[in-house]
N, CA, C and O atoms as a printed pandas DataFrame, in Angstrom:
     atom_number atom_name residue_name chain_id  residue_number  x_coord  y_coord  z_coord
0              1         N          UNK        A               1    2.024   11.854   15.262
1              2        CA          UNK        A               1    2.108   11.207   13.976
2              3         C          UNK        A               1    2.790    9.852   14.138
3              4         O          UNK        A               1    3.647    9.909   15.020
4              5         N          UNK        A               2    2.670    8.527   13.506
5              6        CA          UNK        A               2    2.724    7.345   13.154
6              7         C          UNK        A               2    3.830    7.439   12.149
7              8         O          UNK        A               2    4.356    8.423   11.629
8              9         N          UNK        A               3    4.035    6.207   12.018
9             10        CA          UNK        A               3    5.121    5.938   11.226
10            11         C          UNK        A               3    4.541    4.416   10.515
11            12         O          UNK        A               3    4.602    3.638   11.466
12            13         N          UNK        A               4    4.196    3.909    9.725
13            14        CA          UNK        A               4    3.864    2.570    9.686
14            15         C          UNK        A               4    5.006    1.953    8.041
15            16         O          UNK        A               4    5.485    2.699    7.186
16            17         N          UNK        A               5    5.093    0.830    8.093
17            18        CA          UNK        A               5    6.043   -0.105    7.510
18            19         C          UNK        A               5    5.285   -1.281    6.866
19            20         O          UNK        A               5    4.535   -1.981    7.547
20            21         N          UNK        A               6    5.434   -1.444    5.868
21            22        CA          UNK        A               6    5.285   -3.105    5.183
22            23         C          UNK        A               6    5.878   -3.256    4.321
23            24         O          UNK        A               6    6.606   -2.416    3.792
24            25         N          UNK        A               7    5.636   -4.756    3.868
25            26        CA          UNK        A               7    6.175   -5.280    2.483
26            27         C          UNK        A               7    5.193   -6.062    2.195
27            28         O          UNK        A               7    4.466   -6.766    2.896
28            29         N          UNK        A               8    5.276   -5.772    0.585
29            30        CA          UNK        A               8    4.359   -6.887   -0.568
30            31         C          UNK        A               8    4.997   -7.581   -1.555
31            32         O          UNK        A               8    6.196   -7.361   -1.719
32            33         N          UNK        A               9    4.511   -8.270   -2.152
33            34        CA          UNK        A               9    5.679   -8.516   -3.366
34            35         C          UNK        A               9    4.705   -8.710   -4.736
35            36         O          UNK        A               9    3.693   -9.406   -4.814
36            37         N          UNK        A              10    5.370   -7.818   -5.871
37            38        CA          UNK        A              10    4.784   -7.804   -6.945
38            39         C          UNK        A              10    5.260   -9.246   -7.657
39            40         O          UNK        A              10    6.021  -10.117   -7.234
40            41         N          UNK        A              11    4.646   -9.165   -8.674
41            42        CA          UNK        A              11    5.016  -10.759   -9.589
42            43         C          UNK        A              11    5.838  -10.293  -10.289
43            44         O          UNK        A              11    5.462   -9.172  -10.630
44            45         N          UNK        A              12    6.711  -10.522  -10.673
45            46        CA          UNK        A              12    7.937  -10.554  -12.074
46            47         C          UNK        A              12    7.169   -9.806  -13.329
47            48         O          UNK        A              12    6.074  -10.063  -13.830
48            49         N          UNK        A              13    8.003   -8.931  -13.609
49            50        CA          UNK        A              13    7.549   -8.672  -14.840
50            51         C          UNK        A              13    6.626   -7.460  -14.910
51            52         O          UNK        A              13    6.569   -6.602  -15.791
52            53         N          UNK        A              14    5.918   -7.576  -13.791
53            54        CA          UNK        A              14    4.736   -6.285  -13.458
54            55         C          UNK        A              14    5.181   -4.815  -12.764
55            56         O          UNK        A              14    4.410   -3.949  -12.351
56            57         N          UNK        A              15    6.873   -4.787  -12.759
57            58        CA          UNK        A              15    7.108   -3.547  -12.290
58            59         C          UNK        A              15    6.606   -1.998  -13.263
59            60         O          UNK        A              15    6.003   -0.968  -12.963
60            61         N          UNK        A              16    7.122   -2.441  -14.297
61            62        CA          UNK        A              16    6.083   -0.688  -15.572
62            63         C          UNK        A              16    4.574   -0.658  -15.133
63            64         O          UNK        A              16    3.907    0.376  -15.168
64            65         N          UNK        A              17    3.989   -2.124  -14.631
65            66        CA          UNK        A              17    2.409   -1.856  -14.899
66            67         C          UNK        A              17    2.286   -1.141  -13.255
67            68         O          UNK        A              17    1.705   -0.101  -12.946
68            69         N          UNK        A              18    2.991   -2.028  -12.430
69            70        CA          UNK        A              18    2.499   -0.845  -11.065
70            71         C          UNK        A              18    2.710    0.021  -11.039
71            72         O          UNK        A              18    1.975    0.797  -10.429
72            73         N          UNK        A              19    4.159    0.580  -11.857
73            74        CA          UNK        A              19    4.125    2.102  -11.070
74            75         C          UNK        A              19    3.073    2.596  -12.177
75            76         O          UNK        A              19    2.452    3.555  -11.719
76            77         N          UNK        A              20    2.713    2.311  -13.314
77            78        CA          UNK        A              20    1.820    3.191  -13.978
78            79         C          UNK        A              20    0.164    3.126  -12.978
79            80         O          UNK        A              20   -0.410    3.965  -12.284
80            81         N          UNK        A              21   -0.118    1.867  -13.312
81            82        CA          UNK        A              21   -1.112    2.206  -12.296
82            83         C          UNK        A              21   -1.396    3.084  -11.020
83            84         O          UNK        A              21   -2.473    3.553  -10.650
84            85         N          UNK        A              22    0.192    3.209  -10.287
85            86        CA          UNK        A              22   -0.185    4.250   -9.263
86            87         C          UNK        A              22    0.392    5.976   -9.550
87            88         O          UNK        A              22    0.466    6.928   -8.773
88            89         N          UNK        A              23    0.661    5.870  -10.698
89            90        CA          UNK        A              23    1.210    7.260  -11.602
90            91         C          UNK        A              23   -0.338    7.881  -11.974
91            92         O          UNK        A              23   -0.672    9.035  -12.243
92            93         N          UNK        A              24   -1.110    6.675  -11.878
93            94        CA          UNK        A              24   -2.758    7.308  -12.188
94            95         C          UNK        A              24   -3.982    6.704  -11.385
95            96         O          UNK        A              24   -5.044    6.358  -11.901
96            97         N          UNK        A              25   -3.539    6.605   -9.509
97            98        CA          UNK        A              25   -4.039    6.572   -8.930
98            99         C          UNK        A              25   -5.383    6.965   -8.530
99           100         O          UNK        A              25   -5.339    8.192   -8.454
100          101         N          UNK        A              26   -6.415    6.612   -8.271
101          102        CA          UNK        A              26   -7.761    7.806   -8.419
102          103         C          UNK        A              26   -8.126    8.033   -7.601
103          104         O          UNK        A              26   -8.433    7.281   -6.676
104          105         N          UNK        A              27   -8.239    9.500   -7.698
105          106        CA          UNK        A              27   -8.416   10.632   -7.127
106          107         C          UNK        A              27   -9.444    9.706   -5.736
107          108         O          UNK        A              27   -8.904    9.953   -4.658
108          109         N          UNK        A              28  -10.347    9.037   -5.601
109          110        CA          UNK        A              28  -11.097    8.702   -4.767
110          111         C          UNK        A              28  -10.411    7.761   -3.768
111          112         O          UNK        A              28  -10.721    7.575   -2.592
112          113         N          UNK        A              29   -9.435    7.214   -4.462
113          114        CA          UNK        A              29   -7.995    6.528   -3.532
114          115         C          UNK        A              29   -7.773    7.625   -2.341
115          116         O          UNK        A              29   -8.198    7.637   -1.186
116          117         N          UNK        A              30   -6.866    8.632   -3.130
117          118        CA          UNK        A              30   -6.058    9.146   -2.602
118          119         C          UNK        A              30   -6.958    9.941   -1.574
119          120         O          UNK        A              30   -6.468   10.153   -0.465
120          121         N          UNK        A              31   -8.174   10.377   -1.836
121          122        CA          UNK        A              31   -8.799   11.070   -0.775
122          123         C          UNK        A              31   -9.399   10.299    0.236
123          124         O          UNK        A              31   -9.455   10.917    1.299
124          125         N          UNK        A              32   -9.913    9.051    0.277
125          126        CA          UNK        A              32  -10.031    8.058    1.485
126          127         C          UNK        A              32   -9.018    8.155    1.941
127          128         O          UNK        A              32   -9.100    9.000    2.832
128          129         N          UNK        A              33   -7.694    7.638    1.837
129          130        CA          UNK        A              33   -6.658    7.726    2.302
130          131         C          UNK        A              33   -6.375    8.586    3.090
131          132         O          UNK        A              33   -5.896    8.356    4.200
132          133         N          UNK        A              34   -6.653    9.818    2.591
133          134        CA          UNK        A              34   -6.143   11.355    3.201
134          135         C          UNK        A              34   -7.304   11.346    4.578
135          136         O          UNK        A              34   -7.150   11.878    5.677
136          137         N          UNK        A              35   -8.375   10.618    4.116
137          138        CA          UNK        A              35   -9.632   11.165    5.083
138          139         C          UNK        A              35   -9.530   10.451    5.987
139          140         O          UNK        A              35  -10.360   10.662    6.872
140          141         N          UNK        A              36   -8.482    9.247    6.250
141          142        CA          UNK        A              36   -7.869    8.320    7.284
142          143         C          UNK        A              36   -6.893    8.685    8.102
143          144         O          UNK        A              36   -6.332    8.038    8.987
144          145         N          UNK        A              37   -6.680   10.138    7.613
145          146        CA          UNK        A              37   -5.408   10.213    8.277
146          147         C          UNK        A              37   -3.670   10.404    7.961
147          148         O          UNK        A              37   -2.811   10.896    8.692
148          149         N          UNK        A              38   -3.537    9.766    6.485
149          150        CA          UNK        A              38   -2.832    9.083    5.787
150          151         C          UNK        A              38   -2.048   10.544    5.186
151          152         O          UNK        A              38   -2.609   11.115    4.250
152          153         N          UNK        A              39   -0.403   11.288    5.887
153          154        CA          UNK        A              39    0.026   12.526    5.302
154          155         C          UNK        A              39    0.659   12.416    3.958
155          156         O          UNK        A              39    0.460   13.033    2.911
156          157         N          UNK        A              40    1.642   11.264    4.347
157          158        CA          UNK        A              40    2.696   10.832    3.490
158          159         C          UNK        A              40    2.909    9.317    3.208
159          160         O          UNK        A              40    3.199    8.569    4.141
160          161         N          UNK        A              41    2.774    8.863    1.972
161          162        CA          UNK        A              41    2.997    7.483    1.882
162          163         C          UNK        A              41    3.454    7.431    0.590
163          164         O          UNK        A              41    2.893    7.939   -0.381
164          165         N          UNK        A              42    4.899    6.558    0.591
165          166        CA          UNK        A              42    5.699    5.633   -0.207
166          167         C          UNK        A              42    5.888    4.496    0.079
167          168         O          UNK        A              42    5.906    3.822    1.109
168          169         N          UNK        A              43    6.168    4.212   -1.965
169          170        CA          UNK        A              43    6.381    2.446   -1.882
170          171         C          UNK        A              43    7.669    2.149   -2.997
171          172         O          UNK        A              43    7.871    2.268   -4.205
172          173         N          UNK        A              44    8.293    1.750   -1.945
173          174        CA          UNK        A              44    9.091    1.163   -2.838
174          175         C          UNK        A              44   10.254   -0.003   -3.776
175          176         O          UNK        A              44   11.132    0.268   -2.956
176          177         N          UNK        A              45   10.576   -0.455   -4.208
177          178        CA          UNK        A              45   10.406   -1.359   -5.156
178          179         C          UNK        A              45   12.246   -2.102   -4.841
179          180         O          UNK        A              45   13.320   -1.506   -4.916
180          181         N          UNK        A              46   12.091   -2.920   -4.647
181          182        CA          UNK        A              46   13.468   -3.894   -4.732
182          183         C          UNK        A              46   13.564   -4.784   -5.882
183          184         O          UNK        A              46   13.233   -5.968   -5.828
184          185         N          UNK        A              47   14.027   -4.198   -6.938
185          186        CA          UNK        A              47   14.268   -4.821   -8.429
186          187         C          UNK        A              47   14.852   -6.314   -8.269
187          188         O          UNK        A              47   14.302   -7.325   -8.706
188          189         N          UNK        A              48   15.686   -6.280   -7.783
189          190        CA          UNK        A              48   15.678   -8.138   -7.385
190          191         C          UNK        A              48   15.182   -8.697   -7.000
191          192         O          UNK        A              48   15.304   -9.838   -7.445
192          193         N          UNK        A              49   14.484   -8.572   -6.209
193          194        CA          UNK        A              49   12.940   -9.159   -5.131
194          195         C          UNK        A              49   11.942   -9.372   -5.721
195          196         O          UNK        A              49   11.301  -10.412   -5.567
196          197         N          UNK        A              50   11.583   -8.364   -6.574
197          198        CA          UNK        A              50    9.633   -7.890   -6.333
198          199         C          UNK        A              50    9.402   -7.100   -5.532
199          200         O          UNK        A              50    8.640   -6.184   -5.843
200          201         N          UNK        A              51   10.158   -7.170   -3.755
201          202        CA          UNK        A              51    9.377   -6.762   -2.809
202          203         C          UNK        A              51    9.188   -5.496   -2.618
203          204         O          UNK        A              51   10.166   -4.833   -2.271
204          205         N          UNK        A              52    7.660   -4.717   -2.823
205          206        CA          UNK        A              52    7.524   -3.409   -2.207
206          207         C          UNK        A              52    7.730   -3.567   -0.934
207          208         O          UNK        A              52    7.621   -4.626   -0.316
208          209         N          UNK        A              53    8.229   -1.837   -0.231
209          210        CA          UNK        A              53    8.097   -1.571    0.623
210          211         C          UNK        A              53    7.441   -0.361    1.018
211          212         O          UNK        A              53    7.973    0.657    0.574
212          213         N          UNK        A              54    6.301   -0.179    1.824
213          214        CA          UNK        A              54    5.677    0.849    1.708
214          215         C          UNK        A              54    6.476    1.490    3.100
215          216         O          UNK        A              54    7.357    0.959    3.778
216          217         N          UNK        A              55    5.845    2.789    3.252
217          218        CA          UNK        A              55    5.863    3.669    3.959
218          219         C          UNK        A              55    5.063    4.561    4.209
219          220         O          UNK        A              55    5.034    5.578    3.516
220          221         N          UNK        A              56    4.166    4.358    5.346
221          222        CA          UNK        A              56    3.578    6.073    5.251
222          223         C          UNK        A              56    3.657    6.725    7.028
223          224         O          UNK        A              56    4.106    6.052    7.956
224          225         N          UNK        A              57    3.126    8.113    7.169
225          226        CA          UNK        A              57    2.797    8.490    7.809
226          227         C          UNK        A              57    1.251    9.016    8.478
227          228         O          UNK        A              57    0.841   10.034    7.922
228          229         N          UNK        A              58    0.673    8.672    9.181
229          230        CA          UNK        A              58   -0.595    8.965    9.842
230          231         C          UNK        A              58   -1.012    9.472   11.302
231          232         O          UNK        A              58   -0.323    9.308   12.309
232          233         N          UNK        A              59   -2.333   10.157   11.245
233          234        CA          UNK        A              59   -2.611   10.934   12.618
234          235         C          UNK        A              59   -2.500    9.832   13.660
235          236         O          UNK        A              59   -2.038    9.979   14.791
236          237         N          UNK        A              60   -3.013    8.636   13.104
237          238        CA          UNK        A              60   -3.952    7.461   14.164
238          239         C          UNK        A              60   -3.754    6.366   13.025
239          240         O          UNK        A              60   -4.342    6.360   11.944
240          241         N          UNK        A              61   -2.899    5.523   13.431
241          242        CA          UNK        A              61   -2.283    4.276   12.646
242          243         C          UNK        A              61   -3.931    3.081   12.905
243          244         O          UNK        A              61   -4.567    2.546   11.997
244          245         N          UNK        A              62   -4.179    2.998   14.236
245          246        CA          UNK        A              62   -5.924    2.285   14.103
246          247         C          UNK        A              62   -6.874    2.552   13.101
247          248         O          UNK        A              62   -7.996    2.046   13.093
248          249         N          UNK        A              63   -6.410    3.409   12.180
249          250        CA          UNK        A              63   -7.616    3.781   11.708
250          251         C          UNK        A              63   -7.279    3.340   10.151
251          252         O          UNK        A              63   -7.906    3.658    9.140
252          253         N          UNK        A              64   -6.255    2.620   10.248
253          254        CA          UNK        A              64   -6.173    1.882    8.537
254          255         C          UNK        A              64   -6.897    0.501    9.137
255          256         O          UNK        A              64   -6.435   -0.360    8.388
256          257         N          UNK        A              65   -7.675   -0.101    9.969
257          258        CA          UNK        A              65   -8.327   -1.248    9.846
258          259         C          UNK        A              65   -9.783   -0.747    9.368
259          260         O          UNK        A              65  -10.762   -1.493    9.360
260          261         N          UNK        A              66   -9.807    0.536    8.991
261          262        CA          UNK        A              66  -10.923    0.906    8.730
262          263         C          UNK        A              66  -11.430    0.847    7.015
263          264         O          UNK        A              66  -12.558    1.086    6.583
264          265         N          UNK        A              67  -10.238    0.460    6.257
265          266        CA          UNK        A              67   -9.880    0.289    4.983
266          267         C          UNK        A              67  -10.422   -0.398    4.321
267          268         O          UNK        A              67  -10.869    0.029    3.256
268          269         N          UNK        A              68  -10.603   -1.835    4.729
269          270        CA          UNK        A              68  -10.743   -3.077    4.108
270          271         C          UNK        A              68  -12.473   -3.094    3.610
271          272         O          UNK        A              68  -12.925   -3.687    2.630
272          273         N          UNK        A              69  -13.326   -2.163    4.721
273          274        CA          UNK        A              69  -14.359   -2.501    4.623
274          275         C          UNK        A              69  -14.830   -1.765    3.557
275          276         O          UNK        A              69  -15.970   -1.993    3.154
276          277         N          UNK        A              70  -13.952   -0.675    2.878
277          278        CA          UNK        A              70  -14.738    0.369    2.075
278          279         C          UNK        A              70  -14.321   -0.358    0.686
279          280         O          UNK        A              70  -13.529   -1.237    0.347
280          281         N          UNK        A              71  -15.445    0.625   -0.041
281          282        CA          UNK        A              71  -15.762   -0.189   -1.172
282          283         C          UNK        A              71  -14.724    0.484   -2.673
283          284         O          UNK        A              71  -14.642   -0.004   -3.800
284          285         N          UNK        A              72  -13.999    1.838   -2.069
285          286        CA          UNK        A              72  -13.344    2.335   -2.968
286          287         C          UNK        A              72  -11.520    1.430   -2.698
287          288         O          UNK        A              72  -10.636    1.404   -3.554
288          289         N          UNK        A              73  -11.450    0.914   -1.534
289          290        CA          UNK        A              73  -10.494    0.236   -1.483
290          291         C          UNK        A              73  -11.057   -1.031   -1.919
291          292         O          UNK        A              73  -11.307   -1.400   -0.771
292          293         N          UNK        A              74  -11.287   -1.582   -2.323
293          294        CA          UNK        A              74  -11.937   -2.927   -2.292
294          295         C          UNK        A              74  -11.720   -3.249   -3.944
295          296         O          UNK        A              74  -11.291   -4.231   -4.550
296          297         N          UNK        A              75  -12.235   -1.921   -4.362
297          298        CA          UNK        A              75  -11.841   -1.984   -5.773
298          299         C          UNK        A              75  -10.696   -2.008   -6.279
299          300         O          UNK        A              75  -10.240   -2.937   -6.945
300          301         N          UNK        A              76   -9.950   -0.630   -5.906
301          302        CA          UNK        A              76   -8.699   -0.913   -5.884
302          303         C          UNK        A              76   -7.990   -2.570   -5.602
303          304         O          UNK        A              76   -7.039   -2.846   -6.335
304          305         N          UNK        A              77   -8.237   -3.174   -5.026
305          306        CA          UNK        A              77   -7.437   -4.227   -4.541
306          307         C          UNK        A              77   -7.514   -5.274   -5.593
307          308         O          UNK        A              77   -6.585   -6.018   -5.909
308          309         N          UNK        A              78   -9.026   -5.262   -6.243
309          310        CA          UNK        A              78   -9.321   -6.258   -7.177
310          311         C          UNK        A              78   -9.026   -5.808   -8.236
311          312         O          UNK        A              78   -9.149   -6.602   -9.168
312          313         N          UNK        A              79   -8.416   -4.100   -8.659
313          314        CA          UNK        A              79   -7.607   -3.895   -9.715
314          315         C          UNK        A              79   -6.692   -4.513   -9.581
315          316         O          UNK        A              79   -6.518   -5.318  -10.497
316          317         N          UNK        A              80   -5.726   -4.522   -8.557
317          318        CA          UNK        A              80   -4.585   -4.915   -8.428
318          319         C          UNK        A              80   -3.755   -6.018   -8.240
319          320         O          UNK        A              80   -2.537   -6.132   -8.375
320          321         N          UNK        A              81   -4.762   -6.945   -7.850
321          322        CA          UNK        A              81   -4.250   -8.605   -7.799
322          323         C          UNK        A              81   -4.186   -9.483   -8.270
323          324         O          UNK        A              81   -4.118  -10.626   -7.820
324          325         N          UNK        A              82   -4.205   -8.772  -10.163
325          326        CA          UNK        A              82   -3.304   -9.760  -11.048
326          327         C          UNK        A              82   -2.122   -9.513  -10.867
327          328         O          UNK        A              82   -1.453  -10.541  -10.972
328          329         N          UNK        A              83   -1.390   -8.415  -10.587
329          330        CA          UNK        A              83    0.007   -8.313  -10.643
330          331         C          UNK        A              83    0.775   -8.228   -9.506
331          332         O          UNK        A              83    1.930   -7.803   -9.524
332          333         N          UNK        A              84    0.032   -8.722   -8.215
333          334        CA          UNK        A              84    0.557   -8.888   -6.685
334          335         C          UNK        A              84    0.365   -9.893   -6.438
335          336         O          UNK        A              84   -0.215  -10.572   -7.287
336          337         N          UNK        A              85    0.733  -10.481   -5.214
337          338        CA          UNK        A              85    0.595  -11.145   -4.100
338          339         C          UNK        A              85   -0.367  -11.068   -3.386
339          340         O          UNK        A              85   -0.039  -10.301   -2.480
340          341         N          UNK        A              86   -1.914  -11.577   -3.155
341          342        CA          UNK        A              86   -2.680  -11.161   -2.516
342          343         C          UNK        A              86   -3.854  -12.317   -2.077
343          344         O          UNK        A              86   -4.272  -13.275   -2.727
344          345         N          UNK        A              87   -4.080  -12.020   -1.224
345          346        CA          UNK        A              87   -5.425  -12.811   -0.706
346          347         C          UNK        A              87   -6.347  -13.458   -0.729
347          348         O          UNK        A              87   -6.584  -13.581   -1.931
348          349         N          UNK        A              88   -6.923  -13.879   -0.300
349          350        CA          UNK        A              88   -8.899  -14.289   -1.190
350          351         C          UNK        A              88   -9.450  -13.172   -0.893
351          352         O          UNK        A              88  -10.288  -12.909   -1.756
352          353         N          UNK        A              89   -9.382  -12.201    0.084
353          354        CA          UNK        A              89  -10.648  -11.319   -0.073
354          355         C          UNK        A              89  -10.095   -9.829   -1.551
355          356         O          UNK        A              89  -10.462   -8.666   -1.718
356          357         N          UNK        A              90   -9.021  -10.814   -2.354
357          358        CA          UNK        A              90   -7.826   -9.586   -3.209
358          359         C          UNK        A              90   -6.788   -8.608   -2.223
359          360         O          UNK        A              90   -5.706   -8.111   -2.536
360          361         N          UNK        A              91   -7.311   -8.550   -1.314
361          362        CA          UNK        A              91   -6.398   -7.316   -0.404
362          363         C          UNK        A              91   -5.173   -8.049   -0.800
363          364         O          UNK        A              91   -5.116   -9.264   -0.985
364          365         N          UNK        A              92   -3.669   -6.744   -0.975
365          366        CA          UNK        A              92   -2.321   -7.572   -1.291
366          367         C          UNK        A              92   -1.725   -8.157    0.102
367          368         O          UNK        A              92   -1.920   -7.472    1.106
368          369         N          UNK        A              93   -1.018   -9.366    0.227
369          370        CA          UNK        A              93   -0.309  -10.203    0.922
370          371         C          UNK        A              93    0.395   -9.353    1.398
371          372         O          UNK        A              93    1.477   -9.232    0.823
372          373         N          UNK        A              94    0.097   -8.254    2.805
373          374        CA          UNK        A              94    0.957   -7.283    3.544
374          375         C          UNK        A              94    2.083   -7.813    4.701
375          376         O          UNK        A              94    1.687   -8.908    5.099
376          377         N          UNK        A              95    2.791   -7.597    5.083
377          378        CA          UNK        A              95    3.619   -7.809    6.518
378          379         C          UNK        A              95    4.018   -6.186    6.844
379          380         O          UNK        A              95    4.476   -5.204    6.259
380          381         N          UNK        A              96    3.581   -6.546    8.035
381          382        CA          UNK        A              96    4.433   -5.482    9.009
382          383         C          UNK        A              96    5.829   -5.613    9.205
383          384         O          UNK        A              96    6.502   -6.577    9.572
384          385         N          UNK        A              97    6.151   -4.393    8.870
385          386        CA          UNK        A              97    7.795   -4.413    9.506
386          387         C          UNK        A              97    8.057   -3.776   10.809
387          388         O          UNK        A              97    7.417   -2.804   11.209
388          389         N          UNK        A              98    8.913   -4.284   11.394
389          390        CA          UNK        A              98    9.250   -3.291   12.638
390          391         C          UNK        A              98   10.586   -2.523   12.357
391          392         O          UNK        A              98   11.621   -2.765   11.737
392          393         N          UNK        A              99   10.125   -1.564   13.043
393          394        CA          UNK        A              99   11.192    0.268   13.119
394          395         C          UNK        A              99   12.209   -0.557   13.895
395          396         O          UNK        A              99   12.093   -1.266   14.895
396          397         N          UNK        A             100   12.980   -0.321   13.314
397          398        CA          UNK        A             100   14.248   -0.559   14.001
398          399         C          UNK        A             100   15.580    0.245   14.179
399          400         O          UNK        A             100   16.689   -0.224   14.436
400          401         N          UNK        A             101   15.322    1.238   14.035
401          402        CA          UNK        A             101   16.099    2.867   13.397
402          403         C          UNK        A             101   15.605    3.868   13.196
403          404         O          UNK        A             101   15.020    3.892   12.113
404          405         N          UNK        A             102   15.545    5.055   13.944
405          406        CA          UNK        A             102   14.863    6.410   13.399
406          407         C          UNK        A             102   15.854    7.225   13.774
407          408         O          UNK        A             102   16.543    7.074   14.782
408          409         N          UNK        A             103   15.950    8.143   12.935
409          410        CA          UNK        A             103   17.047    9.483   12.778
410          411         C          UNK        A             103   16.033   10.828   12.466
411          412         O          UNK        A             103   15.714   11.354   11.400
412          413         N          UNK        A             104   15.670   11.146   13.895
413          414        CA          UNK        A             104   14.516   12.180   13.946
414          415         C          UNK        A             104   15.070   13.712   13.276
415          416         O          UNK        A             104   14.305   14.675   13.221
């Protein structure tokens, strides 16, 4: 199992609308996701910042470049990038973080 890390940053103001939006995540999300590999994933929120930070866990971390091309993420993304940081192709403005600490 994987461990993977990022940060995004929401816009001001849009913290009630994300977490609602992902309080009613759809079902076709969450099962691509799962069908990637994807056990456990959190995100979470630095009220002074904006900046999410996600978290998840996966079988095979290669296999989230497999994401971008599908069309149920795709949607998702263009739900989501009035109230993020994000791209021209909509995908949100991600960074990798590096592990710098684990307490197994």
């Amino acid at each position: 199992m994987q461990r993977v890390s990022f940060k995004m940053k929401l816009f001001k103001g849009q913290e009630a609308e994300y977490k609602r939006r992902h309080d009613e995540i759809w079902p076709e999300l969450s099962d691509l996701l799962r069908d990637k590999g994807v056990q456990e994933y959190s995100i979470f929120l630095d009220d002074e910042t904006g900046i999410l930070f996600g978290v998840l866990k996966i079988t095979d971390a290669s296999r989230l470049a497999e994401l971008p091309g599908h069309p149920v993420m795709k949607k998702w993304w263009a739900y989501m990038k009035d109230i993020m940081e994000s791209n021209s192709d909509n995908s949100p403005v991600s960074i990798p973080l590096k592990e710098v600490f684990f307490l197994p």
